[in-house]
Backbone atoms as SQL, in Angstrom:
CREATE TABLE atoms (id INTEGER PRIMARY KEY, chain TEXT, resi INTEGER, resn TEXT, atom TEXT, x REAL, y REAL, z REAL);
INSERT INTO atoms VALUES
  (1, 'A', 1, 'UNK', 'N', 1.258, -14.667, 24.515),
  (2, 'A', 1, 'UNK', 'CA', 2.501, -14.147, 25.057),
  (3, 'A', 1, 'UNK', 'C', 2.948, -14.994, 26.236),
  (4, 'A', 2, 'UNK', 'N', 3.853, -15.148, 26.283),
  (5, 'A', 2, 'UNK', 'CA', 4.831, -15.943, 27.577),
  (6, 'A', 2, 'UNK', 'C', 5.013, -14.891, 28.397),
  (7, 'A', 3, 'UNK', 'N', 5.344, -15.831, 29.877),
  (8, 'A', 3, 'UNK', 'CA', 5.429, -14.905, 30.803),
  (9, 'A', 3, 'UNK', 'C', 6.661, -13.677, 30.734),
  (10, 'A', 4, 'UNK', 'N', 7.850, -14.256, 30.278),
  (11, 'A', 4, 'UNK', 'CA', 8.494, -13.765, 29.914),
  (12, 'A', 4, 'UNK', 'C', 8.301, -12.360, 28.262),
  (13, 'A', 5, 'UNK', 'N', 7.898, -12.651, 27.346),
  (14, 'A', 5, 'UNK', 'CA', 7.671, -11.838, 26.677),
  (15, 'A', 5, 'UNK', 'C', 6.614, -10.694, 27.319),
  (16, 'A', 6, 'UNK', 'N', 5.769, -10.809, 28.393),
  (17, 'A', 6, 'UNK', 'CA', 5.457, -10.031, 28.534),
  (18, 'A', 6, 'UNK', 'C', 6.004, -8.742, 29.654),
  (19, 'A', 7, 'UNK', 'N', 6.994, -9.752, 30.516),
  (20, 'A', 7, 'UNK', 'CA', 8.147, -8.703, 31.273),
  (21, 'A', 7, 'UNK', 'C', 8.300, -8.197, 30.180),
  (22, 'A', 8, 'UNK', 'N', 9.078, -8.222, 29.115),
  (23, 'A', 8, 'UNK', 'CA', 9.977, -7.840, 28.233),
  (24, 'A', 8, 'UNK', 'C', 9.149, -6.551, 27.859),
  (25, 'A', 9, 'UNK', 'N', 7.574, -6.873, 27.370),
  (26, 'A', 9, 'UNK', 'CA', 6.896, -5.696, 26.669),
  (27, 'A', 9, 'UNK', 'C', 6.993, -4.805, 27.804),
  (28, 'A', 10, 'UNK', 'N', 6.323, -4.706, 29.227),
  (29, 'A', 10, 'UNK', 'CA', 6.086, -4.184, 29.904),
  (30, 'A', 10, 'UNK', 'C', 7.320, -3.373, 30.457),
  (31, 'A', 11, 'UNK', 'N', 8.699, -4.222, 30.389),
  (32, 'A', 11, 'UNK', 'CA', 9.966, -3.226, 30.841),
  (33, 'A', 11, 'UNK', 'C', 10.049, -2.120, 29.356),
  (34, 'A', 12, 'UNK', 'N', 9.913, -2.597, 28.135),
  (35, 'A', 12, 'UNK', 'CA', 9.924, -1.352, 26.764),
  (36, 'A', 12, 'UNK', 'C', 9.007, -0.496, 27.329),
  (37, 'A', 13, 'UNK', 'N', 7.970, -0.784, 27.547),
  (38, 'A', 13, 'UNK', 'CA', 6.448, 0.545, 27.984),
  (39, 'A', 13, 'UNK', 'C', 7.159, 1.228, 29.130),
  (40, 'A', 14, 'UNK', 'N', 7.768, 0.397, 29.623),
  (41, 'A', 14, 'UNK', 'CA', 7.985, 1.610, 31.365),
  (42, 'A', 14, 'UNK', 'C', 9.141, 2.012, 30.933),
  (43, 'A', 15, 'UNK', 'N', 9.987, 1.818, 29.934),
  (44, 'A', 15, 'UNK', 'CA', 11.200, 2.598, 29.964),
  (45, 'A', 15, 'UNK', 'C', 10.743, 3.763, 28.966),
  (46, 'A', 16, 'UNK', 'N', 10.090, 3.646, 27.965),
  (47, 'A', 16, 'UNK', 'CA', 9.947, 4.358, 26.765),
  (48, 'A', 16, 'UNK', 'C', 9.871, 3.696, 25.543),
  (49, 'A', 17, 'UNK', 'N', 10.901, 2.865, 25.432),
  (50, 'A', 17, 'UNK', 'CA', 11.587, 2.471, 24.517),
  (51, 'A', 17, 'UNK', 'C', 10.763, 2.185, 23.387),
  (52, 'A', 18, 'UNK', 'N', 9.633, 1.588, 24.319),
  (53, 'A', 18, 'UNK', 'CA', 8.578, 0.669, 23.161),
  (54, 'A', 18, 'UNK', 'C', 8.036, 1.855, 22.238),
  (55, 'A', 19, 'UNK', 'N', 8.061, 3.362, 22.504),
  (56, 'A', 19, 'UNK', 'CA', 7.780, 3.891, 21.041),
  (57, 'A', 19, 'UNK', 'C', 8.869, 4.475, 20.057),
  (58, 'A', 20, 'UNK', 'N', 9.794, 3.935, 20.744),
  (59, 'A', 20, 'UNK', 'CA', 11.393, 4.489, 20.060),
  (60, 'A', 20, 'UNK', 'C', 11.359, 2.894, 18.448),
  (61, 'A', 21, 'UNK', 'N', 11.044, 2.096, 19.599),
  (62, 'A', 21, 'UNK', 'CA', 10.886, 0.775, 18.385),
  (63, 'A', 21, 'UNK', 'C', 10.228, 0.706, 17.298),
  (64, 'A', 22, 'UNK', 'N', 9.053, 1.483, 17.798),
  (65, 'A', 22, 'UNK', 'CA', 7.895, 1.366, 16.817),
  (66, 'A', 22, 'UNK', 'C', 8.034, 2.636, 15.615),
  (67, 'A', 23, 'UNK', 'N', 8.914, 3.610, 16.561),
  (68, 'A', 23, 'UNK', 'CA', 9.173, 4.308, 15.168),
  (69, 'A', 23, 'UNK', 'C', 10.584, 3.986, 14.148),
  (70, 'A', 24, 'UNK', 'N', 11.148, 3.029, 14.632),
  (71, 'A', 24, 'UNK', 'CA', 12.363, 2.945, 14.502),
  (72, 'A', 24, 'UNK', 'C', 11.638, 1.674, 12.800),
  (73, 'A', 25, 'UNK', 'N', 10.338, 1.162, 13.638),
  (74, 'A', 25, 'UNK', 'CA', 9.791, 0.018, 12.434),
  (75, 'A', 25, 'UNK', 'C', 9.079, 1.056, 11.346),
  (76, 'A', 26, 'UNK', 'N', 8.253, 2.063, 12.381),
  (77, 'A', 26, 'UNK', 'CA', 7.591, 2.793, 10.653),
  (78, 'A', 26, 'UNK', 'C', 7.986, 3.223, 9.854),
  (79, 'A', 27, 'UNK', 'N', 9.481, 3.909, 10.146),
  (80, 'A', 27, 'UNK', 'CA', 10.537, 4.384, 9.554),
  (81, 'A', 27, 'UNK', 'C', 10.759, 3.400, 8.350),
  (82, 'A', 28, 'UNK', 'N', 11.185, 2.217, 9.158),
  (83, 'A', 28, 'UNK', 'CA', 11.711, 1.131, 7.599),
  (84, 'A', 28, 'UNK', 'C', 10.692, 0.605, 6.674),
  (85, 'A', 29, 'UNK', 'N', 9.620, 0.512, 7.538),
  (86, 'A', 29, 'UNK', 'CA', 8.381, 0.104, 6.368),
  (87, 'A', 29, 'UNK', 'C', 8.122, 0.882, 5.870),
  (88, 'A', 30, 'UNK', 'N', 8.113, 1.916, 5.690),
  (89, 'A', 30, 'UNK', 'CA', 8.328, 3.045, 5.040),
  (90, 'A', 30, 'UNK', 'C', 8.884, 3.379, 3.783),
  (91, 'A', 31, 'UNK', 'N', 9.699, 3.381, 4.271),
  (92, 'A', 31, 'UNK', 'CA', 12.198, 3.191, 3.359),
  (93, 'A', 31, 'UNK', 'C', 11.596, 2.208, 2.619),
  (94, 'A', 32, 'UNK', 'N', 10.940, 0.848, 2.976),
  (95, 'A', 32, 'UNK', 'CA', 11.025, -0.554, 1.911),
  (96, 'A', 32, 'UNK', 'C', 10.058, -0.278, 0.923),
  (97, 'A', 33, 'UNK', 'N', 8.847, 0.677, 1.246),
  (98, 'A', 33, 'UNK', 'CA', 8.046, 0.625, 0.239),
  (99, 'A', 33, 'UNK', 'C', 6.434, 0.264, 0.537),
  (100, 'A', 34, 'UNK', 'N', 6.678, -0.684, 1.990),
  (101, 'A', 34, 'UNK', 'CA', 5.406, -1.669, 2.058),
  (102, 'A', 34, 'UNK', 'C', 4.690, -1.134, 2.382),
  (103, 'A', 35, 'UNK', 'N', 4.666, 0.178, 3.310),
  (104, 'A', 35, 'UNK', 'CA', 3.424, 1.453, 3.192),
  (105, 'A', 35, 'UNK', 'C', 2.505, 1.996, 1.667),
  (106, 'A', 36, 'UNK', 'N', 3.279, 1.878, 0.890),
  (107, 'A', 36, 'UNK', 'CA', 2.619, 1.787, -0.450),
  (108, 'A', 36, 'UNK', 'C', 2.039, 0.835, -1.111),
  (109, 'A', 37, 'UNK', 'N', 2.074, -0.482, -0.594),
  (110, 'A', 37, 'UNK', 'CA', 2.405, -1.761, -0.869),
  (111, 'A', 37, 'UNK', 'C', 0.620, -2.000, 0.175),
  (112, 'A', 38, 'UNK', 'N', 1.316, -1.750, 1.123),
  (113, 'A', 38, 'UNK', 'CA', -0.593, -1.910, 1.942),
  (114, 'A', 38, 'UNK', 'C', -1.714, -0.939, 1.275),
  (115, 'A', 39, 'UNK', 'N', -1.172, 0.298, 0.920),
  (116, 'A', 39, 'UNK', 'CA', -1.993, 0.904, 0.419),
  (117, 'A', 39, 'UNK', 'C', -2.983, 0.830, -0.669),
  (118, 'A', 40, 'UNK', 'N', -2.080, -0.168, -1.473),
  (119, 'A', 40, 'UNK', 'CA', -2.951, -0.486, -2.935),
  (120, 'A', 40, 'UNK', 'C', -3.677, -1.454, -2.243),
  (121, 'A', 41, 'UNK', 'N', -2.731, -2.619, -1.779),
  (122, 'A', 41, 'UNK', 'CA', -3.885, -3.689, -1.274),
  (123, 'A', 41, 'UNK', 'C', -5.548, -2.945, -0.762),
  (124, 'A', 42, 'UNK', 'N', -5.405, -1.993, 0.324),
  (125, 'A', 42, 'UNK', 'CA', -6.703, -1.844, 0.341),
  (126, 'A', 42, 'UNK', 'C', -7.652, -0.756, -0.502),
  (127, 'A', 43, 'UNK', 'N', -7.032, -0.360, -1.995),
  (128, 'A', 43, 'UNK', 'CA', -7.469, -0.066, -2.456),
  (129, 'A', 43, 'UNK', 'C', -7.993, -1.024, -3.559),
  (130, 'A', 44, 'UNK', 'N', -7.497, -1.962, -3.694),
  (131, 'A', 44, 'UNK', 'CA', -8.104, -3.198, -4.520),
  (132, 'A', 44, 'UNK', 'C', -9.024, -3.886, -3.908),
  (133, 'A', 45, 'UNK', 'N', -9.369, -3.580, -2.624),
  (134, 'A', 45, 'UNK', 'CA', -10.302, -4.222, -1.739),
  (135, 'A', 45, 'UNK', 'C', -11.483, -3.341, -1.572),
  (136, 'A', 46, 'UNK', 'N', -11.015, -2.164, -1.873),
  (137, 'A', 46, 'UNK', 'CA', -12.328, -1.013, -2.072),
  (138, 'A', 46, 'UNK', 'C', -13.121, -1.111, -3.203),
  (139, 'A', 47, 'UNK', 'N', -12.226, -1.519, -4.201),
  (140, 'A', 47, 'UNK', 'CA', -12.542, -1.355, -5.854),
  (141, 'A', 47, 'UNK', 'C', -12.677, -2.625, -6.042),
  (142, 'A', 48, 'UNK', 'N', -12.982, -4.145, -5.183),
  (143, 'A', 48, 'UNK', 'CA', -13.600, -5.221, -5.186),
  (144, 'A', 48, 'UNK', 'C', -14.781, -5.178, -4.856),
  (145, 'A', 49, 'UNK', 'N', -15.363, -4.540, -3.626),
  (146, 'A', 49, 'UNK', 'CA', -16.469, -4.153, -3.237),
  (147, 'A', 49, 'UNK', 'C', -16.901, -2.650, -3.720),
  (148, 'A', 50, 'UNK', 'N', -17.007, -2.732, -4.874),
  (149, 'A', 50, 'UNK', 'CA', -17.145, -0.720, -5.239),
  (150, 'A', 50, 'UNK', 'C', -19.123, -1.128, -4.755),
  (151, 'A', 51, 'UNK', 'N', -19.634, 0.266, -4.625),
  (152, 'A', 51, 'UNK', 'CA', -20.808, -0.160, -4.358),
  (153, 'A', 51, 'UNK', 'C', -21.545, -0.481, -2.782),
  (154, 'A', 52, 'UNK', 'N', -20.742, -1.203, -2.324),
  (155, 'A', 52, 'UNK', 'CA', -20.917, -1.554, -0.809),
  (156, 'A', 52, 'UNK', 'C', -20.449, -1.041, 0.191),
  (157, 'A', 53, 'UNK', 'N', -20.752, -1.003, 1.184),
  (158, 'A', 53, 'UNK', 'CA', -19.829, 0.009, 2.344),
  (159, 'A', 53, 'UNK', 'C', -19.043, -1.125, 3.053),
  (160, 'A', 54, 'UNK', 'N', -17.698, -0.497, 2.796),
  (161, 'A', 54, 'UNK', 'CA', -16.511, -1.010, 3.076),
  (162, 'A', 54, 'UNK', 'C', -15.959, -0.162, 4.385),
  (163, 'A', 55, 'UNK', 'N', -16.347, -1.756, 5.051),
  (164, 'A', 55, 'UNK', 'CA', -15.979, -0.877, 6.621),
  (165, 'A', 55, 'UNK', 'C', -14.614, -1.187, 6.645),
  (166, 'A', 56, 'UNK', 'N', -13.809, 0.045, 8.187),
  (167, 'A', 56, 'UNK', 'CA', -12.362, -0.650, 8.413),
  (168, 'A', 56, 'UNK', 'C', -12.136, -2.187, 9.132),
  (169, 'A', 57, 'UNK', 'N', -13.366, -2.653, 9.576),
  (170, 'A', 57, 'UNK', 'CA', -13.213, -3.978, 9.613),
  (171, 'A', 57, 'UNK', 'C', -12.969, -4.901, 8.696),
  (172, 'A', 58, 'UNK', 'N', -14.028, -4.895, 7.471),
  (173, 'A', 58, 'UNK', 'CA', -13.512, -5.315, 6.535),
  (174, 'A', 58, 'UNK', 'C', -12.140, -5.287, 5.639),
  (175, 'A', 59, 'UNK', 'N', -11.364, -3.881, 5.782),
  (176, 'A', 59, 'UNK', 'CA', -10.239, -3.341, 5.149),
  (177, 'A', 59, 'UNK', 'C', -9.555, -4.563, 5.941),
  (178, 'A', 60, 'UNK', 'N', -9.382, -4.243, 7.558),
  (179, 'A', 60, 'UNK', 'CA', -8.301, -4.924, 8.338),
  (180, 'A', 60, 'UNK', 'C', -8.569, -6.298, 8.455),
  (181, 'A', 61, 'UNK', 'N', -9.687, -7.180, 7.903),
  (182, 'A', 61, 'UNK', 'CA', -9.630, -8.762, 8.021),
  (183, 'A', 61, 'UNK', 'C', -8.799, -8.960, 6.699),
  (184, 'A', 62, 'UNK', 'N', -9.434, -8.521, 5.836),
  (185, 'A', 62, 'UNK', 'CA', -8.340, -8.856, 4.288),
  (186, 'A', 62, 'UNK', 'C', -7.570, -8.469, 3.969),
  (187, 'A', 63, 'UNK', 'N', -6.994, -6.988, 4.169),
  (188, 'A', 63, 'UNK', 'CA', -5.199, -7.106, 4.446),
  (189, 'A', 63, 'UNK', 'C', -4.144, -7.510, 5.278),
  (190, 'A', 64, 'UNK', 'N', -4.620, -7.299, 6.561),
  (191, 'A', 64, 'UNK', 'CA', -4.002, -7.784, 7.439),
  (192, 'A', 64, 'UNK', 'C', -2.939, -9.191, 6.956),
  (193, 'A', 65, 'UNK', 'N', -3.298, -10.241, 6.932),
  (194, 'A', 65, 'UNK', 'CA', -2.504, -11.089, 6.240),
  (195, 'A', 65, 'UNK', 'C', -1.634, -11.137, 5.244),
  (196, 'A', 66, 'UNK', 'N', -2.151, -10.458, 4.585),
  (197, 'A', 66, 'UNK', 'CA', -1.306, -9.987, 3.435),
  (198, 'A', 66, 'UNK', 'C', 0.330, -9.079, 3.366),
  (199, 'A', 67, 'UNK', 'N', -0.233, -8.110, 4.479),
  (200, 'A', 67, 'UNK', 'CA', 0.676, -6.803, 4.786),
  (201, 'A', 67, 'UNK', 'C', 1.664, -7.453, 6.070),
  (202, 'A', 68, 'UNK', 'N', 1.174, -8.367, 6.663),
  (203, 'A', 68, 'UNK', 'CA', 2.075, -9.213, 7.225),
  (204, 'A', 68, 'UNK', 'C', 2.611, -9.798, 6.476),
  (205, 'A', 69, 'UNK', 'N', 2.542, -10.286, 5.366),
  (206, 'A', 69, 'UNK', 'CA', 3.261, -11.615, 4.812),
  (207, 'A', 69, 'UNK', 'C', 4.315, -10.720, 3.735),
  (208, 'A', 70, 'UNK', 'N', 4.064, -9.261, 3.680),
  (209, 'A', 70, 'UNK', 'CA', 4.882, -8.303, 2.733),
  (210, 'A', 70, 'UNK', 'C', 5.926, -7.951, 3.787),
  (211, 'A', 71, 'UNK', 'N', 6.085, -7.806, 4.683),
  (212, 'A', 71, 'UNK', 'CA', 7.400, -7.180, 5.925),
  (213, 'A', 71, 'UNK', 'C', 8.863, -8.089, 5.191),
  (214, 'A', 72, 'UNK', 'N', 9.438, -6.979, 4.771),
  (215, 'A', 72, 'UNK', 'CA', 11.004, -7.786, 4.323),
  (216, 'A', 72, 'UNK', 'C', 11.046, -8.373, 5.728),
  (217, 'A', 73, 'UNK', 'N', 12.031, -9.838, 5.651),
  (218, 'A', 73, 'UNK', 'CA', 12.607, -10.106, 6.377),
  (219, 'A', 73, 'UNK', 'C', 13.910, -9.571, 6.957),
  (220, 'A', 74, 'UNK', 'N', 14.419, -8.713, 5.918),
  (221, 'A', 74, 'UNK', 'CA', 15.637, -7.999, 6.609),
  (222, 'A', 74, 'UNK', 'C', 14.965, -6.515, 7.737),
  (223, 'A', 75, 'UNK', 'N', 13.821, -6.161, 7.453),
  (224, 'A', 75, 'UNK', 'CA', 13.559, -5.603, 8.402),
  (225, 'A', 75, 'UNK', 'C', 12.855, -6.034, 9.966),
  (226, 'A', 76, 'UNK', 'N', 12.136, -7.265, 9.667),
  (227, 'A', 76, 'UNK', 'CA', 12.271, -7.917, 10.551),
  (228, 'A', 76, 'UNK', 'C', 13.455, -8.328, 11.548),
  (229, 'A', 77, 'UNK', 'N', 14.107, -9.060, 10.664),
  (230, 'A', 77, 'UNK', 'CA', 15.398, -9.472, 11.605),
  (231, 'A', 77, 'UNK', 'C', 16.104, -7.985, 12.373),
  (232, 'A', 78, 'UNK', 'N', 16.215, -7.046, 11.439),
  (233, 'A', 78, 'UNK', 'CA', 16.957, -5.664, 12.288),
  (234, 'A', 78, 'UNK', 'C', 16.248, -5.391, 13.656),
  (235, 'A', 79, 'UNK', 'N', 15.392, -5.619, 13.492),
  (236, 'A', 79, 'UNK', 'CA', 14.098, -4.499, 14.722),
  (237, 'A', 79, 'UNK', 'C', 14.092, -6.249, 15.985),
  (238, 'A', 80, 'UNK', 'N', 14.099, -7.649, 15.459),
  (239, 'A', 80, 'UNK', 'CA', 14.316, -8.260, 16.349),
  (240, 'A', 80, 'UNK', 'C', 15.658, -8.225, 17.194),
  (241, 'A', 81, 'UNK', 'N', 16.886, -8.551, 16.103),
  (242, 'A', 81, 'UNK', 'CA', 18.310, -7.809, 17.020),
  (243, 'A', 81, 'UNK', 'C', 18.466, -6.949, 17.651),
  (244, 'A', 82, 'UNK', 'N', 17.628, -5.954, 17.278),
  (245, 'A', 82, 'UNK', 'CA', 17.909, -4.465, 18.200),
  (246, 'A', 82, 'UNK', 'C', 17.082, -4.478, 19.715),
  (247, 'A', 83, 'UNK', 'N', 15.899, -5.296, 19.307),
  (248, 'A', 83, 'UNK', 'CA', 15.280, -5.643, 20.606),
  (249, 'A', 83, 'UNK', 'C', 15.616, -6.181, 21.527),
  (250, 'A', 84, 'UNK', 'N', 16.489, -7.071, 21.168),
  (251, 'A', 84, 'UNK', 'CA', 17.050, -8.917, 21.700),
  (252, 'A', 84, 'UNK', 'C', 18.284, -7.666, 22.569),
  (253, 'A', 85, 'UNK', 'N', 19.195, -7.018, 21.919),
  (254, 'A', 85, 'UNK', 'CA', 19.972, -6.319, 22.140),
  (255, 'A', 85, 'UNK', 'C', 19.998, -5.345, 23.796),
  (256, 'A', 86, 'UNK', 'N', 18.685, -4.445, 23.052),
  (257, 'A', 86, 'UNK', 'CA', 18.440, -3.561, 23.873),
  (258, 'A', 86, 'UNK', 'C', 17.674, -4.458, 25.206),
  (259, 'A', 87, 'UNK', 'N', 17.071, -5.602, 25.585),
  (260, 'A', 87, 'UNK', 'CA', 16.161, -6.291, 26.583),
  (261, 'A', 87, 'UNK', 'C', 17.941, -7.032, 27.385),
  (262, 'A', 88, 'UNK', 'N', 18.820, -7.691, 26.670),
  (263, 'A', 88, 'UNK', 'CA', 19.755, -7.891, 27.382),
  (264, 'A', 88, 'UNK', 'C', 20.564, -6.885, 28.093),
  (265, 'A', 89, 'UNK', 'N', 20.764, -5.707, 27.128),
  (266, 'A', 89, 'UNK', 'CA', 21.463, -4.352, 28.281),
  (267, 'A', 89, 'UNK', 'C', 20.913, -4.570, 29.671),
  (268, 'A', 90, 'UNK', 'N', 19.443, -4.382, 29.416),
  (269, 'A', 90, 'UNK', 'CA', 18.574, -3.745, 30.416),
  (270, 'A', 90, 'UNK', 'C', 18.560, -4.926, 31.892),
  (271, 'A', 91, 'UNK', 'N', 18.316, -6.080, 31.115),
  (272, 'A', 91, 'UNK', 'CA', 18.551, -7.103, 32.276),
  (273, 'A', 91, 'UNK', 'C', 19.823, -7.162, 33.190),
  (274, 'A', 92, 'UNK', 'N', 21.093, -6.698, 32.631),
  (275, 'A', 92, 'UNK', 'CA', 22.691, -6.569, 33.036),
  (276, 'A', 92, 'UNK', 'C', 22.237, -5.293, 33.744),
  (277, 'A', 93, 'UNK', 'N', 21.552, -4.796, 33.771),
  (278, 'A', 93, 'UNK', 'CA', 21.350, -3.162, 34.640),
  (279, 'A', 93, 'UNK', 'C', 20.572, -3.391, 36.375);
């Protein structure tokens, strides 16, 4: 993080905002599908290792990448504009 990105996080945490965002993202990952979409992934990762104990470490090294690389970009871009948006108000304040 840059010095700057981390003003930025730290003014979302002290205003609130930062969980207004985050629901504003679970919401759409949601709407797109990719909550269902991670879900199989780590169920194909359970039913790769059937037999073995499948820790959540293991779950989160091998999806992780994956469930990142599934995020529409149109929901990306929304939740960055709205950020970019809402961090310039706040600086004009």
């Amino acid at each position: 993080m840059t010095v700057n990105s981390t003003i930025a996080h730290q003014r979302l945490i002290l205003s609130g905002d930062r969980e207004r965002f985050k629901e504003l993202l679970r919401r759409r990952l949601i709407e797109c599908g990719w909550r269902d979409q991670v879900r199989m992934l780590c169920r194909e990762v359970v039913k790769e290792n059937e037999g073995n104990n499948v820790t959540f470490d293991l779950l989160l090294t091998r999806v992780t990448p994956q469930a990142r690389a599934l995020v529409p970009d149109s929901v990306k871009k929304e939740l960055l504009l709205k950020l970019k948006t809402h961090l310039l108000t706040q600086k004009d304040q």
